[in-house]
C-alpha positions as a Markdown table, in Angstrom:
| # | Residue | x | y | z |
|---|---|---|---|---|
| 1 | Unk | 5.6 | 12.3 | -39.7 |
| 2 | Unk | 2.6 | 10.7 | -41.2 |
| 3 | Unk | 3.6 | 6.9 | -39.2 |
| 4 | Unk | 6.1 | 8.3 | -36.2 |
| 5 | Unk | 3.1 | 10.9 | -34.8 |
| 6 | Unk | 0.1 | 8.5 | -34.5 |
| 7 | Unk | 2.7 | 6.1 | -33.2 |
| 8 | Unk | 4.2 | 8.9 | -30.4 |
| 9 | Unk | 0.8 | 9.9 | -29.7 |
| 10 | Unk | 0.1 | 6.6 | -28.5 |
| 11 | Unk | 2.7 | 5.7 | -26.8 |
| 12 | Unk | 2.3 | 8.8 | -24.7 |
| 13 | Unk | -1.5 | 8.1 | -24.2 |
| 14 | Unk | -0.1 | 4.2 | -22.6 |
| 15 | Unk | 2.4 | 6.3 | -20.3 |
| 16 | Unk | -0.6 | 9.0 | -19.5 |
| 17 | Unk | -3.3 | 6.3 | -18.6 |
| 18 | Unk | -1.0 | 4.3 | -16.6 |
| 19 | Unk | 0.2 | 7.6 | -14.4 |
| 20 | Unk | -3.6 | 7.4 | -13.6 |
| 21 | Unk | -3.6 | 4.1 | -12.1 |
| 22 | Unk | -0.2 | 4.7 | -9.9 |
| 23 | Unk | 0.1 | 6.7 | -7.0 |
| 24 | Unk | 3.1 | 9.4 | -6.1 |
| 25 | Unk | 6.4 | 8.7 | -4.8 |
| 26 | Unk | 5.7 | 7.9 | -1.3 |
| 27 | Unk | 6.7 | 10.8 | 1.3 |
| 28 | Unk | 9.8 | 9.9 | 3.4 |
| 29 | Unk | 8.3 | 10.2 | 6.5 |
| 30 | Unk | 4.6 | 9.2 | 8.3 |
| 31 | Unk | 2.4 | 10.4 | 11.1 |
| 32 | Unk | 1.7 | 7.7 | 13.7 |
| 33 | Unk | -0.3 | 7.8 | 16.8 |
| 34 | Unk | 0.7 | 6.0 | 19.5 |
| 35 | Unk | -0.3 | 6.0 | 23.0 |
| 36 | Unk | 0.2 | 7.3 | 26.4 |
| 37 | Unk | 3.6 | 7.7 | 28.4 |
| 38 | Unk | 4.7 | 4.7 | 29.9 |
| 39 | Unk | 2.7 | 2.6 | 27.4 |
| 40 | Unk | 3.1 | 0.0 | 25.6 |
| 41 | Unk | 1.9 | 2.1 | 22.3 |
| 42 | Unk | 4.7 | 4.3 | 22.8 |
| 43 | Unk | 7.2 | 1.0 | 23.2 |
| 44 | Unk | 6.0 | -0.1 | 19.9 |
| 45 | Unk | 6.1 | 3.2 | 18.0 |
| 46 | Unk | 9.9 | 3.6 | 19.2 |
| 47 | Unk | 11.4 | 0.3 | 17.7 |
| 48 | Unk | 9.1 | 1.0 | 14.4 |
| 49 | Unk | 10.9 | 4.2 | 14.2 |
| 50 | Unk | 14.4 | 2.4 | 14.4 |
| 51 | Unk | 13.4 | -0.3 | 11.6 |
| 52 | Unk | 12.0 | 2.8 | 9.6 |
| 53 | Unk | 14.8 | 4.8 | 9.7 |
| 54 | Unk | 17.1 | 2.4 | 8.4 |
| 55 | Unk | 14.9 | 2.8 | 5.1 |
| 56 | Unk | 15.5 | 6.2 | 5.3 |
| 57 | Unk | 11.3 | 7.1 | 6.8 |
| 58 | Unk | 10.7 | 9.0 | 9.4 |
| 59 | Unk | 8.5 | 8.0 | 11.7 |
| 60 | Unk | 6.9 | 10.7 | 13.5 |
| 61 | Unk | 4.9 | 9.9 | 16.4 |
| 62 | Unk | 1.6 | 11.6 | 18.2 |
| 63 | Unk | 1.2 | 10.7 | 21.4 |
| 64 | Unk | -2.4 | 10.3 | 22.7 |
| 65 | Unk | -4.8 | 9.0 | 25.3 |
| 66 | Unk | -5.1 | 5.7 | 23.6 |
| 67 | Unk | -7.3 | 3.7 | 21.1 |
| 68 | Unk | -10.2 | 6.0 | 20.9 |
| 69 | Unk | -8.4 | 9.1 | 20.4 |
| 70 | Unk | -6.4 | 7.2 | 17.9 |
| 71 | Unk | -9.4 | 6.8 | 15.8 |
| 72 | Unk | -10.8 | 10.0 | 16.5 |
| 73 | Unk | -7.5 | 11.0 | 14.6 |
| 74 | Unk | -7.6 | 8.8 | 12.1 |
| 75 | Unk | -11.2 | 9.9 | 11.1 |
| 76 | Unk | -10.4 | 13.9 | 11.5 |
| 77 | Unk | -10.3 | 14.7 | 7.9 |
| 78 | Unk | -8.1 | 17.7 | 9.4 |
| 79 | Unk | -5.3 | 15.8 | 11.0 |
| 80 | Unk | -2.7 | 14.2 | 9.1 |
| 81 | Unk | -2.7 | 11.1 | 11.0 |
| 82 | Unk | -2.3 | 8.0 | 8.8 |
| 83 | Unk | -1.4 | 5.3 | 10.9 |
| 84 | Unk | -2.0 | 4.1 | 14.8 |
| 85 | Unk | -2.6 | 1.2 | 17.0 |
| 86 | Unk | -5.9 | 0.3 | 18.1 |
| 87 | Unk | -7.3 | -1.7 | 20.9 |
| 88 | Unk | -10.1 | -4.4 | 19.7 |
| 89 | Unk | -13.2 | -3.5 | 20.2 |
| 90 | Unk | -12.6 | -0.1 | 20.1 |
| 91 | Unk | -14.3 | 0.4 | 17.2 |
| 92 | Unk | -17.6 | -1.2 | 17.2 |
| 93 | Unk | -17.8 | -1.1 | 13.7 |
| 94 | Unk | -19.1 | 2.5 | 13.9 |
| 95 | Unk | -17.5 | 5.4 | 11.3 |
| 96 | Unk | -15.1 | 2.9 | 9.8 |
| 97 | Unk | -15.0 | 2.8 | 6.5 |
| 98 | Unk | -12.4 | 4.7 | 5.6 |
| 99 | Unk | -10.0 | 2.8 | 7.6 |
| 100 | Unk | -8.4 | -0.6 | 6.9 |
| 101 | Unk | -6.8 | -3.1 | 9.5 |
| 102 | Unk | -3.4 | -3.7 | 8.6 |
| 103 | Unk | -3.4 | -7.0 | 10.7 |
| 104 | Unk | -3.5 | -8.0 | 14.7 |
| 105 | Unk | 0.0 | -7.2 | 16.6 |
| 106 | Unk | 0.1 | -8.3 | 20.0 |
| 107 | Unk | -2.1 | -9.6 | 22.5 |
| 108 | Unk | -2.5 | -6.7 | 25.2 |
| 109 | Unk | -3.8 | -8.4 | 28.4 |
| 110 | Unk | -5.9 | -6.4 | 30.8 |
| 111 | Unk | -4.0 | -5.8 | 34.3 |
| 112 | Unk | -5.8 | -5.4 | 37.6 |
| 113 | Unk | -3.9 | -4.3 | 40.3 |
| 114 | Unk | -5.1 | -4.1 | 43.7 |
| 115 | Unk | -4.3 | -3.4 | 47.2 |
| 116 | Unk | -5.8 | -5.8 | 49.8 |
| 117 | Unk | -5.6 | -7.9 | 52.2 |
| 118 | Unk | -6.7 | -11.2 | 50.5 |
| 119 | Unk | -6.8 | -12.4 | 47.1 |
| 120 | Unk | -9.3 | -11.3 | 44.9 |
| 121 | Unk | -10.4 | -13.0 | 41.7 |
| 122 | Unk | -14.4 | -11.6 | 40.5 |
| 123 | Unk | -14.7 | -7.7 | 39.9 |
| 124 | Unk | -18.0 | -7.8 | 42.2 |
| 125 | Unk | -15.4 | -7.6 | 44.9 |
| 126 | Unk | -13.8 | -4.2 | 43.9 |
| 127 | Unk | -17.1 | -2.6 | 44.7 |
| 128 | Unk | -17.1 | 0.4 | 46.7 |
| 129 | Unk | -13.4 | 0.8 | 45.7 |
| 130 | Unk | -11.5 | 3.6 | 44.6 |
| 131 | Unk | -10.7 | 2.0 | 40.8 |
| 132 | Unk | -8.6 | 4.2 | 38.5 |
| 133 | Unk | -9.7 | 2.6 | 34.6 |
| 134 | Unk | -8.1 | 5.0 | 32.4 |
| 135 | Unk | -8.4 | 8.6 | 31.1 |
| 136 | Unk | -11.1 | 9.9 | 28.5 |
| 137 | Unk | -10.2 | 8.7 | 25.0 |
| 138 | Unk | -8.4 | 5.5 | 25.7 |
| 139 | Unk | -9.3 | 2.0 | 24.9 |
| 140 | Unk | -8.1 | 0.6 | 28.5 |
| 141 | Unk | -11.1 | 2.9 | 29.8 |
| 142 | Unk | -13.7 | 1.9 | 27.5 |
| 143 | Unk | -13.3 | -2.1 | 28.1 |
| 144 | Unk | -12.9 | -1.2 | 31.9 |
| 145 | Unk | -16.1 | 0.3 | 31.9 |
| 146 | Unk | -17.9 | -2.7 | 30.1 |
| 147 | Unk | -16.7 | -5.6 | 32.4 |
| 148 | Unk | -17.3 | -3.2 | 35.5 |
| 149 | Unk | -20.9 | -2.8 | 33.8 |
| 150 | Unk | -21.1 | -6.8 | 33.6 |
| 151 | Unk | -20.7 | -7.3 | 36.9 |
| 152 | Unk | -22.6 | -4.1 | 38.5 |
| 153 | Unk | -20.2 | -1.6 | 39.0 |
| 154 | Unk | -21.2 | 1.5 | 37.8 |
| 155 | Unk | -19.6 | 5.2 | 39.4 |
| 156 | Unk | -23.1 | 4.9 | 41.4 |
| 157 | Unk | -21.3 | 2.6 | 44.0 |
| 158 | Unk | -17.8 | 3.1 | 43.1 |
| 159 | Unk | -15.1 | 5.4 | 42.8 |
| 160 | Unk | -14.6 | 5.9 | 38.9 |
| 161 | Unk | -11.1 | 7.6 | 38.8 |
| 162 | Unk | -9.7 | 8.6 | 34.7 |
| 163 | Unk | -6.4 | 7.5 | 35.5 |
| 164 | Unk | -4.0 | 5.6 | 33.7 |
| 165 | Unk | -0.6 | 4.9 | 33.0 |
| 166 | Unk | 2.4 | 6.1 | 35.2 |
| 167 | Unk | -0.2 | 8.4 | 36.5 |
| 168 | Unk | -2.3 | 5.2 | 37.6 |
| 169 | Unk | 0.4 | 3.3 | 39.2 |
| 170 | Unk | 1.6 | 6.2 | 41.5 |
| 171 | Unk | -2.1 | 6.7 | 42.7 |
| 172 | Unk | -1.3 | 2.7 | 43.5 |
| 173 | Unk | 1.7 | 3.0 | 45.2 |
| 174 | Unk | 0.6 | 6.2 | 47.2 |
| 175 | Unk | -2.7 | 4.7 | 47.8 |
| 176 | Unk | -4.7 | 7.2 | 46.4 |
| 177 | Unk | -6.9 | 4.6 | 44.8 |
| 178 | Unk | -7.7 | 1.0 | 45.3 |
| 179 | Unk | -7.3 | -0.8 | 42.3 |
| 180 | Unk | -6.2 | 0.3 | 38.8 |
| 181 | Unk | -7.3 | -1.1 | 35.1 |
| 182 | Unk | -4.2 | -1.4 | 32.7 |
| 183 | Unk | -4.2 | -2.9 | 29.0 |
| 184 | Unk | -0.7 | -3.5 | 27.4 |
| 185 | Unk | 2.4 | -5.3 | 26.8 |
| 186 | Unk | 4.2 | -6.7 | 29.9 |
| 187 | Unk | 6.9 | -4.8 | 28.6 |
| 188 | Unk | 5.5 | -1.5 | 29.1 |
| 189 | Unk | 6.6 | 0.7 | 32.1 |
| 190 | Unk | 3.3 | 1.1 | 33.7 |
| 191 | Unk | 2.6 | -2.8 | 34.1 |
| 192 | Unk | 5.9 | -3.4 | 34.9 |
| 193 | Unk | 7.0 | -1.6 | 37.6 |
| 194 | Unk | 3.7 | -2.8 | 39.7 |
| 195 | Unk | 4.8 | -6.4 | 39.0 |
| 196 | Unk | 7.4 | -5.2 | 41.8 |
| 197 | Unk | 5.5 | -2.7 | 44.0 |
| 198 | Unk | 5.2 | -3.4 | 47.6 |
| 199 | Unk | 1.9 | -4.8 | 48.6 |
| 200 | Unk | 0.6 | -4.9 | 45.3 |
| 201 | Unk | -1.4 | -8.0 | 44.0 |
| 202 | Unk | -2.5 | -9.0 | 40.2 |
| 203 | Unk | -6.4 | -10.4 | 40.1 |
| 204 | Unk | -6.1 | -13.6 | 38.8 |
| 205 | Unk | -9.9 | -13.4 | 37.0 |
| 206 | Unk | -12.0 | -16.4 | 38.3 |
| 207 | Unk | -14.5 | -15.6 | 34.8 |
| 208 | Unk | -12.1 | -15.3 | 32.2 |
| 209 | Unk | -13.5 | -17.7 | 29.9 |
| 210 | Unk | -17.1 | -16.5 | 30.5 |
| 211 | Unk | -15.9 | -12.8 | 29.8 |
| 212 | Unk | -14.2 | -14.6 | 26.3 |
| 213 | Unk | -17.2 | -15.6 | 25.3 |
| 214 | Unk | -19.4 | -12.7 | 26.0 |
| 215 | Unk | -17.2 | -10.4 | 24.1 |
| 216 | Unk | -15.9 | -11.5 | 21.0 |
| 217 | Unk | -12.5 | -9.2 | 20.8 |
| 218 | Unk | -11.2 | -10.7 | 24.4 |
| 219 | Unk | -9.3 | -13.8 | 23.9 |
| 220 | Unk | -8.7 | -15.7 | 27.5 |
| 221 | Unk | -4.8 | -16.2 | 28.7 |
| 222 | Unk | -2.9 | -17.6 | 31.5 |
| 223 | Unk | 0.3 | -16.0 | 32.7 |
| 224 | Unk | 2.1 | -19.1 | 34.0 |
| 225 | Unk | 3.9 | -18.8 | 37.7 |
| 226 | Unk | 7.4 | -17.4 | 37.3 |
| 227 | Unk | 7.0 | -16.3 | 33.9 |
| 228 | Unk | 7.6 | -12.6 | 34.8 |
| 229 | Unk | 10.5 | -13.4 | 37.4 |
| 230 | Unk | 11.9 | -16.8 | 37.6 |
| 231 | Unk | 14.6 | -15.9 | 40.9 |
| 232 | Unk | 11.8 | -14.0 | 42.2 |
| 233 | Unk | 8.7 | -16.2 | 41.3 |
| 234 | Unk | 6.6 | -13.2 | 40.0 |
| 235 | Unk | 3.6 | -14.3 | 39.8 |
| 236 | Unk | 3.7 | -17.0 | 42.8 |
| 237 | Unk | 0.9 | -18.4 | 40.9 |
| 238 | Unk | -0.8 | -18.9 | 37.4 |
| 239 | Unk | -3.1 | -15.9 | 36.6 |
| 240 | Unk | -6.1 | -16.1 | 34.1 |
| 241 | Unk | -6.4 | -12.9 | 32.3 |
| 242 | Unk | -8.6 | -11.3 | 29.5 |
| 243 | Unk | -7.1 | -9.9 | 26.5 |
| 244 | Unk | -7.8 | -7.5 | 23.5 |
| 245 | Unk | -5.5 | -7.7 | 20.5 |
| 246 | Unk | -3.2 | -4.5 | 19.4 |
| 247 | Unk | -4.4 | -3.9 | 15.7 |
| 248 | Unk | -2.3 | -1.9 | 13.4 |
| 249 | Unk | -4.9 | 0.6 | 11.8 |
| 250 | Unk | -4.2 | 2.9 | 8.2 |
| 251 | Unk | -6.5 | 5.6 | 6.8 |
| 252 | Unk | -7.5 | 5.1 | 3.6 |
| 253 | Unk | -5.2 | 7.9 | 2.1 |
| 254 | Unk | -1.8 | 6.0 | 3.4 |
| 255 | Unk | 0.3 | 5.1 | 0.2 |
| 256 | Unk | 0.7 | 1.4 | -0.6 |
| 257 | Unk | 4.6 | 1.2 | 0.0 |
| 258 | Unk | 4.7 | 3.0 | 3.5 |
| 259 | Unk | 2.0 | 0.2 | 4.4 |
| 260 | Unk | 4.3 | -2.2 | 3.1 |
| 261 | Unk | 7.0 | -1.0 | 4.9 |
| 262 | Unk | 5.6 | -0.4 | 8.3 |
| 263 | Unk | 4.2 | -4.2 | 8.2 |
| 264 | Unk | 7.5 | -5.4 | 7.3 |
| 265 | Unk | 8.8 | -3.2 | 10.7 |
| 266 | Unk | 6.0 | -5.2 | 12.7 |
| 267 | Unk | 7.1 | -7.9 | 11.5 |
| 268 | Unk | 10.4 | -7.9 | 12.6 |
| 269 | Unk | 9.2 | -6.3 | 16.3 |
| 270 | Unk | 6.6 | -8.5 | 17.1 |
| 271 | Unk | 7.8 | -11.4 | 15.3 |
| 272 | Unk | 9.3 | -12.9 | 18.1 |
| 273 | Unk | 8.3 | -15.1 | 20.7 |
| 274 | Unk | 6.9 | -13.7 | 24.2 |
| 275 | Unk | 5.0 | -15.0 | 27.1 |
| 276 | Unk | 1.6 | -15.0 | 25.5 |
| 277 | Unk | 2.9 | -16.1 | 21.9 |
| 278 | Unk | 4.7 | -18.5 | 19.9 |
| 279 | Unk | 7.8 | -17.3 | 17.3 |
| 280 | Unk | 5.8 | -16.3 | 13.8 |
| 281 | Unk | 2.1 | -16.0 | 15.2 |
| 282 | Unk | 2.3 | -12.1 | 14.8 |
| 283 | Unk | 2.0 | -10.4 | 13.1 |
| 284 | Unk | -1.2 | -11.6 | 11.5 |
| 285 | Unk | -4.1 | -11.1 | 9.6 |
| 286 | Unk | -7.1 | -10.1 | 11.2 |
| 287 | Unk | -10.3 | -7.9 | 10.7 |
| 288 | Unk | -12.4 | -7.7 | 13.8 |
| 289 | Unk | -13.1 | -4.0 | 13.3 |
| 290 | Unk | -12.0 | -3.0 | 10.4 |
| 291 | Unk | -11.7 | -4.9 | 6.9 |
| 292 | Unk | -8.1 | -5.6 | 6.0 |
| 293 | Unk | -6.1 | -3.7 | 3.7 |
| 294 | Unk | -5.5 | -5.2 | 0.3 |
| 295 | Unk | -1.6 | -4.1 | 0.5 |
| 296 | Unk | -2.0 | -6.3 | 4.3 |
| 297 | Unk | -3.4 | -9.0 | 2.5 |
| 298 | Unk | -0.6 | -9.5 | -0.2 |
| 299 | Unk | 1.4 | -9.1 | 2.4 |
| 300 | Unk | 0.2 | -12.1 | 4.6 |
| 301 | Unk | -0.1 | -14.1 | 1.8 |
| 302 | Unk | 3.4 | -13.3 | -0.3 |
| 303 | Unk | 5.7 | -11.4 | 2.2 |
| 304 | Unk | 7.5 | -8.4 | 1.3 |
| 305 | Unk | 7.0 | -7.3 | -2.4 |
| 306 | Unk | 10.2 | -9.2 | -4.3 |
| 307 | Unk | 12.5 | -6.3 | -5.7 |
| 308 | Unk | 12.6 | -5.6 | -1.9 |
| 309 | Unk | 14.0 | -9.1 | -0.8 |
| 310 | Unk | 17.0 | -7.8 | -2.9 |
| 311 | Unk | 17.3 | -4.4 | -2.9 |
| 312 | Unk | 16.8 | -1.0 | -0.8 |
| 313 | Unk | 13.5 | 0.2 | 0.0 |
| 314 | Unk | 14.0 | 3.4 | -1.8 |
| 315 | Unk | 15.3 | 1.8 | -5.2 |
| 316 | Unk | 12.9 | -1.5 | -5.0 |
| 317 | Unk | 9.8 | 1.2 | -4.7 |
| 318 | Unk | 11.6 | 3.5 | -7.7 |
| 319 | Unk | 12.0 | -0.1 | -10.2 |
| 320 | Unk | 8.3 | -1.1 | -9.5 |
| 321 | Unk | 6.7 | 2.4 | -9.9 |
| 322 | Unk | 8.5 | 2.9 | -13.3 |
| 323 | Unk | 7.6 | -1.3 | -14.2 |
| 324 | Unk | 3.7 | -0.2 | -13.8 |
| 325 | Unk | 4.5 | 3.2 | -15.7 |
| 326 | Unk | 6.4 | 1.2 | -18.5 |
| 327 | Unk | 4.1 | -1.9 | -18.8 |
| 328 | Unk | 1.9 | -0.2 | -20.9 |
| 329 | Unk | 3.6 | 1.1 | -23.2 |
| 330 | Unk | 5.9 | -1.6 | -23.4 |
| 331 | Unk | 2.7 | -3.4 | -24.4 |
| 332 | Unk | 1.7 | -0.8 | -27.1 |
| 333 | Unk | 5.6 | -0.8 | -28.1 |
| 334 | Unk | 5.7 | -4.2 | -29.4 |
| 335 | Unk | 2.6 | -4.1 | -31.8 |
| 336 | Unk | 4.0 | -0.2 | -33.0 |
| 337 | Unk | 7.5 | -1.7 | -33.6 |
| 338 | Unk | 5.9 | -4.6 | -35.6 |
| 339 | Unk | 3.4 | -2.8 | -38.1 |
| 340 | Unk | 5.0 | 0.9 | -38.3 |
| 341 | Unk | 8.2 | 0.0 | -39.9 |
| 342 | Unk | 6.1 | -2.1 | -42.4 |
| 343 | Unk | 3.9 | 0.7 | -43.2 |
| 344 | Unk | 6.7 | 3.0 | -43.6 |
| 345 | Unk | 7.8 | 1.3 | -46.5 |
| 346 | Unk | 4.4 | 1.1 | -47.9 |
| 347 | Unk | 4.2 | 5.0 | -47.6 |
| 348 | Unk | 7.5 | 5.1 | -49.7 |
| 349 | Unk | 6.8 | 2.8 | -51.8 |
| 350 | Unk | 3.0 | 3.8 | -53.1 |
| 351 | Unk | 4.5 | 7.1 | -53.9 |
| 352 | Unk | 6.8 | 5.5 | -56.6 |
| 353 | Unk | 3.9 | 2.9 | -58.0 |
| 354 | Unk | 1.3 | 5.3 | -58.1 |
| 355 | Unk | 3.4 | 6.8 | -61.3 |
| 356 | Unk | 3.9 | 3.4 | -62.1 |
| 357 | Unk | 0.2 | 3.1 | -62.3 |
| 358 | Unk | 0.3 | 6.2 | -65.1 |
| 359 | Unk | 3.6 | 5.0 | -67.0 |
| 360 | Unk | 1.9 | 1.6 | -67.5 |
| 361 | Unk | -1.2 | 3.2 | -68.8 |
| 362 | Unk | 0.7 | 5.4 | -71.2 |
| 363 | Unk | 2.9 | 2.6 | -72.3 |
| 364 | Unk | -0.4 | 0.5 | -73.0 |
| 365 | Unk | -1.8 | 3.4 | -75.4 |
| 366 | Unk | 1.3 | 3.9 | -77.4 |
| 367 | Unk | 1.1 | 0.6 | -78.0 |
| 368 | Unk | -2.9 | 0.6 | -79.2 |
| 369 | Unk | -3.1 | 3.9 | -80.7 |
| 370 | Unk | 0.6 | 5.3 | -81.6 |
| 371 | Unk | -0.9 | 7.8 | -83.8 |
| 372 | Unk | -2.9 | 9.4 | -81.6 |
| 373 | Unk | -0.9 | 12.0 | -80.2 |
| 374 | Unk | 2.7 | 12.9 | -82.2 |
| 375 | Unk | 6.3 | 11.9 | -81.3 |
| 376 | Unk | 6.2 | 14.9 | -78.9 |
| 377 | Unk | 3.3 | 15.0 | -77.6 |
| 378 | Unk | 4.0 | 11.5 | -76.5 |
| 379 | Unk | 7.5 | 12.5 | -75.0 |
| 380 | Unk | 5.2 | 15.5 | -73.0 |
| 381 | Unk | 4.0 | 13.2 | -71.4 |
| 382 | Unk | 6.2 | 11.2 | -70.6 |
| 383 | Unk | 8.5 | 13.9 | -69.5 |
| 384 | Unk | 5.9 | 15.1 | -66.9 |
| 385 | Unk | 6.1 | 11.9 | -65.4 |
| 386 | Unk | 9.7 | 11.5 | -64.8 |
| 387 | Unk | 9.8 | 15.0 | -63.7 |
| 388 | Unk | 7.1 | 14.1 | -61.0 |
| 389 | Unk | 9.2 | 10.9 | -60.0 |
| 390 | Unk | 12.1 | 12.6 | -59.9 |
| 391 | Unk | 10.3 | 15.8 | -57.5 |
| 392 | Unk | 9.9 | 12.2 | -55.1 |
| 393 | Unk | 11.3 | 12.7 | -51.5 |
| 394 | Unk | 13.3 | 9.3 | -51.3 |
| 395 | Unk | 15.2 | 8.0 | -48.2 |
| 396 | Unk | 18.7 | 6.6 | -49.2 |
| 397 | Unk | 17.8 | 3.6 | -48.6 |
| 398 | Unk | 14.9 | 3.3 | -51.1 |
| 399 | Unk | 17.4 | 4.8 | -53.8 |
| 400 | Unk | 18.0 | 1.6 | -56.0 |
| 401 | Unk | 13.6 | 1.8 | -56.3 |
| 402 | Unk | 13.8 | 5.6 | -57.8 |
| 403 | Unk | 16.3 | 4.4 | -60.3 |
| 404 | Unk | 14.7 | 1.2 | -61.8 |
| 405 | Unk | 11.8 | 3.8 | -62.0 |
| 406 | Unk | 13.4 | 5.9 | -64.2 |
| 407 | Unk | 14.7 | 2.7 | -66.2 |
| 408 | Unk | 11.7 | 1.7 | -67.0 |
| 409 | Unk | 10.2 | 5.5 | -68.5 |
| 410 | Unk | 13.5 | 5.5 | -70.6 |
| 411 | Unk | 12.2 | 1.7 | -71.7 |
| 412 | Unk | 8.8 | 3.8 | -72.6 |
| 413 | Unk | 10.6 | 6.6 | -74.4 |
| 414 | Unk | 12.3 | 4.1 | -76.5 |
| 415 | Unk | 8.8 | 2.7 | -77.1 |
| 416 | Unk | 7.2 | 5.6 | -78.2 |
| 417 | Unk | 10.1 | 6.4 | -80.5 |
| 418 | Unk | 9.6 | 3.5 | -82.2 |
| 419 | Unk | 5.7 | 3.1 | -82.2 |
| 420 | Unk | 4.9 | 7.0 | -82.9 |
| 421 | Unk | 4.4 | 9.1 | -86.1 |
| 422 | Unk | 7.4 | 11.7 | -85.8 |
| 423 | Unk | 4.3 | 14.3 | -86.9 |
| 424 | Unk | 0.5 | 13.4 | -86.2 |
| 425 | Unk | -1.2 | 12.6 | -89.3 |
C-alpha cells in the first residue's frame, strides 16, 4: 500500500493532465456554409459531402448569400457554423480573429455578362446600364461594387440591381437587366449556362492587370479561346479576367481531426487540374485574411497525419487520441517500474534488520557484561524479539530471510546460555 498508492496516484495524475491537453472525440458530423443555388459554393460543398461520408461524417450544409454571410456565421457566437468558403477579400481583416484560413481552394474568376451590340472591354462602358452584382451578404456583390467604384459607377448613374445567381442569369436572358457580375467556378450552373445563352457576350477586361495590382486579393487570368467549348469555340477569343481565390475558413472551436479531414476532402476535389490551374497547385497554403490554422499548416507541410495513410479515419483518430493520453504515463511508467519494485524490497527488508539492529546489540552485551541480567532475564529478551520477528507480515517470497532470522536469535540463545550466570549474582 505504502509503494503501489503514491505510485497509482501518479500515474492517474499523468493520465488526468494529459486529458487536459486533448480534445473530445470529434462529432461525426459538421456544419458548413456554402453558397447560393446554382453556385459554385454549393458544387463544392456536394463532392465534400461524398468524400466525408465515406469516413463516416456528415456534412451538413447551410446555404447562404455568399462570403459575407458566411462570415457573419462564422462569427455568430449563436450559430453552429464551423466551417465555410470565403471569397478573398471579404474579410478585410476586420473581426477575425477567431477564425483561421485553412488554405486557398480555387481561383473564382469574376464573370461579366452583357448584352450589346459591340464588344465591351472597360466597366466605364456599362454606365447607365441596368447591372445585376449580386444580393446583400455575398462576396460577388461586395468586389462588384469596388471595381464599379474604380471606375465611377455608383447607383447615382446606374441601375444597381441585388441579383445573383440563377436569379441573375434569367434577368439576362429575359433582358430585365443589362449586364450581370458573377464570381465562381466555370463549373457552376449560373456561369455556365450563359456561356451558351443567345446574344450573350463575356467582357474580356482591357485593365485586368491594373485592377491586380490595385487590389491585392485579385490575381489576373486569361481564359484561352476554346477552352470552354472546343467544337463550339466558346470563347471565340482569349478573355483577360480578374480573379479572387475561394479560401476554406474554420472557427476557432472546429476540432483538429474534422479540419484534417475536410482538407484531405479538398484535396482530393480540387486537386486536379482545370482551366485556370495546374494538377497539385490546390489546394494551398495561404493567409490573405485570415492567419492559417496550425492543423492547415502540418497539413501542407506533412500530408495527412500517418496512422491515416493506413488505416480508417475513425480508428487512425481513436490510436492517436489514446497515444497522447498514454504518453504520459507511459513516461511516468518507466521510472515507477524501475525504483518501486526496488523499494518494495527495501520496505520488506528494513522490517527484518531493524530487529537485527536489537539482536546485534543484545548479543554484544552478553558478551561484555553476561552477568548483568540472569539466564532468564536474558532469554526475556530474547524471546521478545523473536516473538516480534515472528508477528512480521512476510511475502512468500522473502520467506528464506524470516528463517535465517530466526537462526541467528537461536545462535544468540546459545550464546547467552553459555556466557550467563544461571542466577544473577
Amino acid at each position: 500500500m505504502v509503494v503501489g498508492l503514491p505510485a497509482l496516484a501518479l500515474l492517474i495524475a499523468g493520465f488526468w493532465l494529459a486529458a487536459q491537453f486533448i480534445k473530445p472525440a470529434p462529432p461525426d458530423y459538421l456544419v458548413f456554409s456554402s453558397g447560393g443555388a446554382g453556385g459554385s459554393y454549393q458544387v463544392y460543398a456536394e463532392r465534400y459531402r461524398q468524400v466525408l461520408a465515406k469516413n463516416g461524417v456528415e456534412l451538413r450544409e447551410l446555404p447562404s448569400a455568399g462570403s459575407i454571410e458566411n462570415l457573419k456565421r462564422l462569427l455568430d457566437e449563436d450559430d453552429d457554423t464551423e466551417f465555410a468558403l470565403v471569397q478573398s477579400g471579404t474579410a478585410n481583416g476586420v473581426n477575425t480573429e477567431r477564425l483561421f484560413s485553412l488554405g486557398s481552394l480555387y481561383y473564382e474568376p469574376l464573370w461579366i455578362f452583357y448584352r450589346a451590340d459591340a464588344d465591351l472591354d472597360r466597366l466605364p462602358q456599362l454606365k447607365g446600364r441596368r447591372i445585376a452584382i449580386g444580393p446583400e451578404g455575398s462576396g460577388t456583390r461586395k468586389l462588384a461594387l469596388e471595381l464599379l467604384e474604380a471606375n465611377g459607377l455608383d447607383g447615382k448613374n446606374s441601375a444597381l440591381l441585388p441579383l445573383g445567381g440563377l436569379q441573375a442569369v434569367e434577368a439576362l436572358n429575359s433582358r430585365e437587366v443589362d449586364a450581370v457580375f458573377l464570381v465562381g467556378s466555370e463549373r457552376s450552373a449560373a456561369v455556365w449556362s450563359l456561356f451558351y445563352s443567345e446574344n450573350v457576350r463575356l467582357m474580356s477586361l482591357a485593365h485586368a492587370e491594373a485592377y491586380s495590382r490595385r487590389f491585392p486579393h485579385l490575381a489576373r487570368l486569361t481564359l484561352p479561346k476554346g477552352a470552354i467549348d472546343l467544337v463550339r469555340n466558346i470563347p471565340s477569343r482569349d478573355v483577360m479576367l480578374v480573379s479572387p481565390l475561394a479560401t476554406l475558413v474554420a472557427h476557432e472551436s472546429a476540432h483538429p481531426a474534422l479540419i484534417q479531414l475536410l482538407l484531405q476532402a479538398a484535396q482530393e476535389v480540387h486537386g486536379e487540374a482545370g482551366i485556370f490551374q495546374r494538377p497539385g497547385e490546390f489546394p494551398r497554403a495561404g493567409q490573405a485574411d485570415f492567419p492559417l490554422s496550425p492543423e492547415a499548416e502540418r497539413f501542407y507541410k506533412s500530408g495527412r497525419p500517418f496512422l491515416q495513410r493506413y488505416m480508417p479515419f475513425w480508428a487512425a483518430n481513436l490510436l492517436d487520441r489514446m497515444f497522447v493520453m498514454l504518453l504520459p504515463v507511459i513516461a511516468l511508467l518507466i521510472p515507477i517500474l524501475r525504483f518501486a519494485p526496488p523499494l518494495y524490497i527495501w520496505r520488506i527488508r528494513s522490517r527484518i534488520y531493524r530487529h537485527y539492529g536489537e539482536l546485534k546489540f543484545l548479543e554484544a552485551e552478553v558478551e561484555a557484561h553476561p552477568d548483568r541480567h540472569s539466564r532468564d532475564e536474558w532469554m526475556e529478551k530474547l524471546d521478545a524479539i523473536e516473538e516480534a520477528v515472528q508477528r512480521i507480515p512476510t511475502p512468500l517470497a522473502f520467506s528464506d530471510m524470516l528463517y535465517t532470522m530466526r537462526l541467528h536469535v537461536g545462535l544468540v540463545r546459545q550464546t547467552i546460555q553459555r556466557r550467563a550466570p544461571a542466577v544473577k549474582a
